[in-house]
C-alpha positions as CSV (number, residue, x, y, z in Angstrom):
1,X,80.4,30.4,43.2
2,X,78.8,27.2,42.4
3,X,76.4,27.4,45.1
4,X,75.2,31.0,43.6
5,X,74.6,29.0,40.3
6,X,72.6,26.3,41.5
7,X,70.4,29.0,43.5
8,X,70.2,30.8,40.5
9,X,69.3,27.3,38.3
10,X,66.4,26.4,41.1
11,X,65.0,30.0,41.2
12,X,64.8,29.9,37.1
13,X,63.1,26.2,37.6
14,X,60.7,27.6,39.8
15,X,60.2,30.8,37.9
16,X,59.7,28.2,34.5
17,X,57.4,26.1,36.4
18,X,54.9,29.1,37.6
19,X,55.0,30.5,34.4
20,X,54.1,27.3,32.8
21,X,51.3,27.2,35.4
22,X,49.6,30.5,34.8
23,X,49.9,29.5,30.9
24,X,48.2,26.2,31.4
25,X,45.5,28.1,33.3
26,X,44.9,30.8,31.0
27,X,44.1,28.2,28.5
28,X,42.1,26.3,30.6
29,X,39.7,29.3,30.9
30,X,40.1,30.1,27.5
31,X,38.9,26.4,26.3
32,X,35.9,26.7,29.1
33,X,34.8,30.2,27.8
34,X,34.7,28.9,24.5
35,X,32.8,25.5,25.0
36,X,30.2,28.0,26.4
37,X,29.9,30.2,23.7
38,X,30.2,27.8,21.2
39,X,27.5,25.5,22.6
40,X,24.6,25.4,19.7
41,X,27.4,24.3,17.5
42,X,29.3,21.8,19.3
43,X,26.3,19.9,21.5
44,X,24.9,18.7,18.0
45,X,28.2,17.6,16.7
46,X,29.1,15.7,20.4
47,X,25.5,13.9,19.7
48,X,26.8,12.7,16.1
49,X,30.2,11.7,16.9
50,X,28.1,9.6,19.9
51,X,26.1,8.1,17.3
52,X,28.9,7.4,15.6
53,X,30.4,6.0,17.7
54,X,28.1,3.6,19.2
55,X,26.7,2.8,15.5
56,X,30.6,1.5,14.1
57,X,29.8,-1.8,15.4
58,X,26.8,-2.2,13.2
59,X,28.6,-0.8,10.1
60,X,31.7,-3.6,11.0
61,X,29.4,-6.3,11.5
62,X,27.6,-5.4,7.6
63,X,31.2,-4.5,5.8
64,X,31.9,-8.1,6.9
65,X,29.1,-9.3,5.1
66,X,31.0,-7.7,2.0
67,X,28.5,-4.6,1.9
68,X,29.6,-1.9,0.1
69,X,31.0,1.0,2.0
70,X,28.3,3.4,1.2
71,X,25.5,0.9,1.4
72,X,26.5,0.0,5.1
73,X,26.8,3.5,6.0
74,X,23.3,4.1,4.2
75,X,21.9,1.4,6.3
76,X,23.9,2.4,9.8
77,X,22.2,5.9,9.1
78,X,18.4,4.8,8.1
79,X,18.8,3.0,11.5
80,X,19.8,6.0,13.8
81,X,17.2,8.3,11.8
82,X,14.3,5.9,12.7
83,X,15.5,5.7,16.4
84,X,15.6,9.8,16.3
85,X,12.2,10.2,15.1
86,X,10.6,7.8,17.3
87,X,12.4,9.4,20.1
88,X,11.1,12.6,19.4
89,X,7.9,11.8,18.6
90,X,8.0,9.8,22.3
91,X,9.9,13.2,23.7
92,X,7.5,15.7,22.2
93,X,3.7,13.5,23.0
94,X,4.9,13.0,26.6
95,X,6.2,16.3,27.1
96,X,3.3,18.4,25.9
97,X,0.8,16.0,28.0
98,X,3.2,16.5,31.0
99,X,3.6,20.0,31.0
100,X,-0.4,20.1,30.4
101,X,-1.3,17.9,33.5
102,X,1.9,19.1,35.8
103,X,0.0,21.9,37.3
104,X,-3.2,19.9,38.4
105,X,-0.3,17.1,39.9
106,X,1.7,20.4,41.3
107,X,-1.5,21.7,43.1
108,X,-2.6,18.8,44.6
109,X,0.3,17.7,46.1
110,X,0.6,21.1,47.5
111,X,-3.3,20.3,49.2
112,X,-1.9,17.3,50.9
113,X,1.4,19.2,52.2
114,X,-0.1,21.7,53.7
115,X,-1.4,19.2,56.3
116,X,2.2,18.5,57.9
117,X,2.9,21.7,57.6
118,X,-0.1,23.0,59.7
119,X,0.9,19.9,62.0
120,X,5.0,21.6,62.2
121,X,3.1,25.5,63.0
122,X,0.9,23.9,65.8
123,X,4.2,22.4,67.3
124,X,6.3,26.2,67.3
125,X,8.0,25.1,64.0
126,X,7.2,28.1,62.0
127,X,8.1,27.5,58.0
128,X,7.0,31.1,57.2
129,X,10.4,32.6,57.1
130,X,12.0,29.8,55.1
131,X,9.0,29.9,52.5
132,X,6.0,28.2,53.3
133,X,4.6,26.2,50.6
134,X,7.5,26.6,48.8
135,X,9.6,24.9,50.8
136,X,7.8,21.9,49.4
137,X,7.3,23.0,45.8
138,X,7.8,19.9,43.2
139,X,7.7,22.6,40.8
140,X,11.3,23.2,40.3
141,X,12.3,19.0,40.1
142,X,9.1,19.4,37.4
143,X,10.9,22.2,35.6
144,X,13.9,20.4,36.0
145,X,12.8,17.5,34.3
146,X,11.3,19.2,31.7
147,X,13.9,21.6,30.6
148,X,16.2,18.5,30.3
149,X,13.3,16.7,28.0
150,X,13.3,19.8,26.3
151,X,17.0,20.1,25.5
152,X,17.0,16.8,23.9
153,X,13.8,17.7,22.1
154,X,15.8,20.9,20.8
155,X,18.8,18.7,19.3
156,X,16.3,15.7,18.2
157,X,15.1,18.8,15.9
158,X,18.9,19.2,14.4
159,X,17.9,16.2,13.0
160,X,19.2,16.9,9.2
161,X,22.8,18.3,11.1
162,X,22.9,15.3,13.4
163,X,23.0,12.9,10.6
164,X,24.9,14.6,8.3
165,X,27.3,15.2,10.6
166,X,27.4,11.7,11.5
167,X,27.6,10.3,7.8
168,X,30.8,12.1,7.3
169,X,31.8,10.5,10.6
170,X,31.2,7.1,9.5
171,X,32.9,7.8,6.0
172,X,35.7,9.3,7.9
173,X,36.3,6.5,9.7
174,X,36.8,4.0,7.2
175,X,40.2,5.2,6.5
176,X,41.1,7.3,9.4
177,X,43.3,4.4,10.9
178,X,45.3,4.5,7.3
179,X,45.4,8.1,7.3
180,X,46.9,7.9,11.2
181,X,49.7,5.6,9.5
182,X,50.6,7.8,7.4
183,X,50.8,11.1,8.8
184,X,52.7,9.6,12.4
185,X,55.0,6.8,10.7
186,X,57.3,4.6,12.1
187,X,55.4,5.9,15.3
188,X,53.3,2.9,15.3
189,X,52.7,3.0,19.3
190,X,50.6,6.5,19.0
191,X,48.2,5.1,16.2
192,X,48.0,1.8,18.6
193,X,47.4,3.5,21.8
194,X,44.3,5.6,20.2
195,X,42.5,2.5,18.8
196,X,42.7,1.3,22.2
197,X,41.5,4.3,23.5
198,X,38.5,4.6,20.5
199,X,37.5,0.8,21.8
200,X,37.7,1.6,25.0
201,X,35.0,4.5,24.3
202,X,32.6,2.3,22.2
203,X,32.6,-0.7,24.4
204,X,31.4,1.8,27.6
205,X,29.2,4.1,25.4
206,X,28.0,0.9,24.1
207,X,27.1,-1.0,26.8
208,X,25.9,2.1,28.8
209,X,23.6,2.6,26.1
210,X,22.5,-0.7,26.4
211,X,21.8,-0.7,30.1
212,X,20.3,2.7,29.9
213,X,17.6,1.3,27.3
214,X,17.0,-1.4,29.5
215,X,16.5,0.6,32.6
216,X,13.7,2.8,30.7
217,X,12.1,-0.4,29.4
218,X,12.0,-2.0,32.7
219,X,11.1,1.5,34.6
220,X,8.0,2.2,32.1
221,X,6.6,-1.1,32.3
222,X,6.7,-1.1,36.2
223,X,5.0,2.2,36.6
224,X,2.3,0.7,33.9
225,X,1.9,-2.2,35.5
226,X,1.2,-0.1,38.4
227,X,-1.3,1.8,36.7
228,X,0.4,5.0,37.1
229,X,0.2,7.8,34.5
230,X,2.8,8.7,31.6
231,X,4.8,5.7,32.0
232,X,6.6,6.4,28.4
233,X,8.1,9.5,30.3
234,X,8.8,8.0,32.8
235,X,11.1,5.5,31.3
236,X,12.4,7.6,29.2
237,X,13.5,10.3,31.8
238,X,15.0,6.7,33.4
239,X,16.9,5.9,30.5
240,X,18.3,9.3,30.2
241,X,19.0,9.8,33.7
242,X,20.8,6.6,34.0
243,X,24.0,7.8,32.0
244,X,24.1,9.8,35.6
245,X,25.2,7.1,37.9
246,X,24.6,7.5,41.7
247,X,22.4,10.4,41.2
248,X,21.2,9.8,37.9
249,X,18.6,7.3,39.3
250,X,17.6,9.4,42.5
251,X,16.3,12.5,40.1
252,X,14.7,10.0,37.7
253,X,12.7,8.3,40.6
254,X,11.5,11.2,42.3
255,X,9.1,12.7,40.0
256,X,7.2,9.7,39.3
257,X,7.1,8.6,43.3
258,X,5.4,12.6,43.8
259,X,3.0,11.9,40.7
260,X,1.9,8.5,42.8
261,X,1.6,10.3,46.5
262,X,-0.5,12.7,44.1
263,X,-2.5,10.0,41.9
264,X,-2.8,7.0,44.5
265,X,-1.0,7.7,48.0
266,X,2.0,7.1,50.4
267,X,1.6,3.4,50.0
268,X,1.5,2.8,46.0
269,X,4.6,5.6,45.6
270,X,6.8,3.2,48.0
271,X,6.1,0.4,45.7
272,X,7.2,2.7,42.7
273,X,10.1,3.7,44.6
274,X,10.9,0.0,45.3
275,X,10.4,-1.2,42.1
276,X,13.1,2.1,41.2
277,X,15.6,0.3,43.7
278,X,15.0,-3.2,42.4
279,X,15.6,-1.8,38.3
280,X,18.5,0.0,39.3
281,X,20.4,-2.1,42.0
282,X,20.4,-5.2,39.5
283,X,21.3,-3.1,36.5
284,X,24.0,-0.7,38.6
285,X,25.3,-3.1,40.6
286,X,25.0,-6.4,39.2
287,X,24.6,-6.5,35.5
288,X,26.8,-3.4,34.0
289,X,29.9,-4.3,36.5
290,X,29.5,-8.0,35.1
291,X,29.7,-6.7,31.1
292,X,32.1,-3.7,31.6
293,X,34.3,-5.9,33.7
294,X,34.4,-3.8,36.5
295,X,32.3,-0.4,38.1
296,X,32.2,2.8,36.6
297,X,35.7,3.9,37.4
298,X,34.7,7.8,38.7
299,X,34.1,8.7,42.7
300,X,31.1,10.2,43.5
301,X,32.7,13.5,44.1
302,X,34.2,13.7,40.6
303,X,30.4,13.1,39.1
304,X,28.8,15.5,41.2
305,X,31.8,18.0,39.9
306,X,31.1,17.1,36.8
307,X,27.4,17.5,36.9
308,X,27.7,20.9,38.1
309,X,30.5,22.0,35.6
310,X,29.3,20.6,32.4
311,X,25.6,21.9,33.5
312,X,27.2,25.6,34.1
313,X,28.6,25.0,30.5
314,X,25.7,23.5,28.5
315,X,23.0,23.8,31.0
316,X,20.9,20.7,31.0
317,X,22.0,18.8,28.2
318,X,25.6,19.0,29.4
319,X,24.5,17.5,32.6
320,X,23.3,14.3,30.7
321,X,26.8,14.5,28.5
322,X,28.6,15.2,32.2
323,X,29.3,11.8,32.9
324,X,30.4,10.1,29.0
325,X,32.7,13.5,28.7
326,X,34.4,13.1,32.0
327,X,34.5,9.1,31.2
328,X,36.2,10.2,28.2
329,X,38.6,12.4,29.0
330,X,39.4,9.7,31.8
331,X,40.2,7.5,29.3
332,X,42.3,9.7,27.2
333,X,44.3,10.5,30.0
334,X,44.9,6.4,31.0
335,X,46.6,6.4,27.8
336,X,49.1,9.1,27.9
337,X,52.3,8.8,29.9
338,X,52.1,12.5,31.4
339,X,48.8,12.6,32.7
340,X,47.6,9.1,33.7
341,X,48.3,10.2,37.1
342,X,45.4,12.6,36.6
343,X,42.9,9.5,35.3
344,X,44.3,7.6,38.8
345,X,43.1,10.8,41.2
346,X,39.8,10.7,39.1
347,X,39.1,7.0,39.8
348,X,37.0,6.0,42.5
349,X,39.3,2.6,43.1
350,X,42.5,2.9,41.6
351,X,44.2,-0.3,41.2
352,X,47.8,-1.1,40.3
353,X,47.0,-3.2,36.6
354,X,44.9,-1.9,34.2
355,X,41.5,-3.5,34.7
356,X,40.1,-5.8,32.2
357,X,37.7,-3.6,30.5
358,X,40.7,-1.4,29.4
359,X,42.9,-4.4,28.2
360,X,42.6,-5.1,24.5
């Protein structure tokens, strides 16, 4: 009889545990389908609580100069709307004189593929049947690049929401700490454990933000040192690209080494692409482990995954926000008991202590 029980108990366990499962994945698809359809609304309000978020250190730093609340915030937000607008003005110049000269660049390069190509037929190597031409068409990295320049053109223009939203953001968070007091209590560990986690956020948005700034300025005056065209786009597609790491700087340097093979030749676009390696294996690999404290903490996999599913969700502005979302949600799940198990298969080197860029 007490055999039949515990047979009964393990079949009920296992009955609980797939029902839990198929509940757990309903949501999940749920959530997804809903981040989809809500994506007008919700990419503008990611970009402000970004902003926010990377601009709290610069209202701190005033309200310890004894500014008033509202006079910092006025201040914090002047600051982000002059950044917008010079951003899009940037975005919007280089983009329309892109898209204008792309076809010329598109063509050209086309005239000195066809060269190999002819050289590939005369060998047997037909390229026919896999497309010809196309096989080699810059046109769809062009496009690529474009459509991501502009997405952030298209929120740049939500200007009025962005800031708005922001400015509540920044009010908000004045007292939110308080207002966590209050509503959890004695619980004093949960209101600890997510100021950790909102640190932990700013410091990497921050510094990300800074190295990403860095790259651009680096990457533009390198290509107009070189002499080669639209080297504001180019380090500004740098900049945004580098939030991507790994891959982030491979689609950011190809388009400007096909522009030189177009405008000078082989032998200038390997000294752009060397100058690309130089920019981003001091930044990568040197300078943003050294002020982080350690690498990024996601494996290569889990950024091409996340590349590819916050792209299918928010096309090519959710590629861009791929990498701080999944960073994000890593983070959240360090701090919380059930899941950090999740945040340890999701880092590319787990290690046994928490590393010093998470320790407060």
């Amino acid at each position: 009889m007490g055999v039949s029980d515990e047979m009964v108990a393990n079949e009920d366990r296992s009955r609980d545990r797939g029902a839990r499962f198929l509940i757990i994945a309903a949501s999940l698809i749920v959530v997804v389908a809903g981040l989809r359809a809500a994506g007008e609304l919700l990419l503008p309000f990611l970009v402000s609580v970004f902003l926010a978020i990377i601009s709290l250190p610069i209202m701190e730093w005033l309200k310890r100069w004894r500014v008033p609340i509202a006079l910092a915030v006025l201040l914090t937000v002047l600051t982000n709307i002059a950044i917008l607008v010079g951003l899009l003005v940037v975005v919007g110049q280089s983009l329309n004189e892109f898209t204008a000269a792309a076809p010329g660049y598109q063509a050209r390069l086309q005239e000195l593929m066809a060269a190999p190509l002819s050289w590939l037929q005369a060998r047997g190597v037909t390229t026919e049947e896999y497309g010809g031409m196309e096989l080699i068409n810059p046109g769809a990295l062009v496009d690529l690049v474009g459509a991501a320049l502009r997405a952030v053109a298209t929120i740049a223009q939500n200007t009025f929401l962005v800031i708005l939203t922001m400015v509540f953001i920044l009010f908000e968070a004045t007292g939110f700490t308080k207002k966590l007091r209050m509503a959890f209590g004695n619980r004093l560990q949960n209101v600890e454990r997510f100021g950790v986690m909102v640190k932990q956020v700013q410091r990497y948005l921050a510094i990300k933000t800074l190295i990403s700034v860095a790259t651009g300025i680096c990457v533009g005056l390198w290509v107009s040192l070189l002499g080669l065209g639209f080297p504001l786009l180019w380090g500004l597609v740098a900049a945004i690209f580098n939030y991507i790491p790994n891959l982030g700087s491979i689609l950011a340097a190809i388009p400007p080494v096909l522009f030189a093979i177009v405008q000078f030749g082989p032998g200038h676009a390997a000294v752009v692409a060397m100058g690309y390696l130089v920019i981003n294996v001091v930044f990568a690999n040197f300078l943003e482990p050294y002020l982080m404290g350690r690498r990024l903490g996601l494996s290569t996999l889990v950024v091409f995954l996340s590349l590819v599913f916050w792209g299918w969700v928010w096309g090519p502005v959710g590629m861009l926000l791929s990498v701080p979302l999944t960073v994000i949600i890593k983070i959240a799940l360090e701090n919380t008991e059930d899941f950090r198990w999740l945040a340890v298969m999701l880092d590319a080197s787990p290690r046994g202590s928490v590393p010093r860029f998470f320790r407060r």
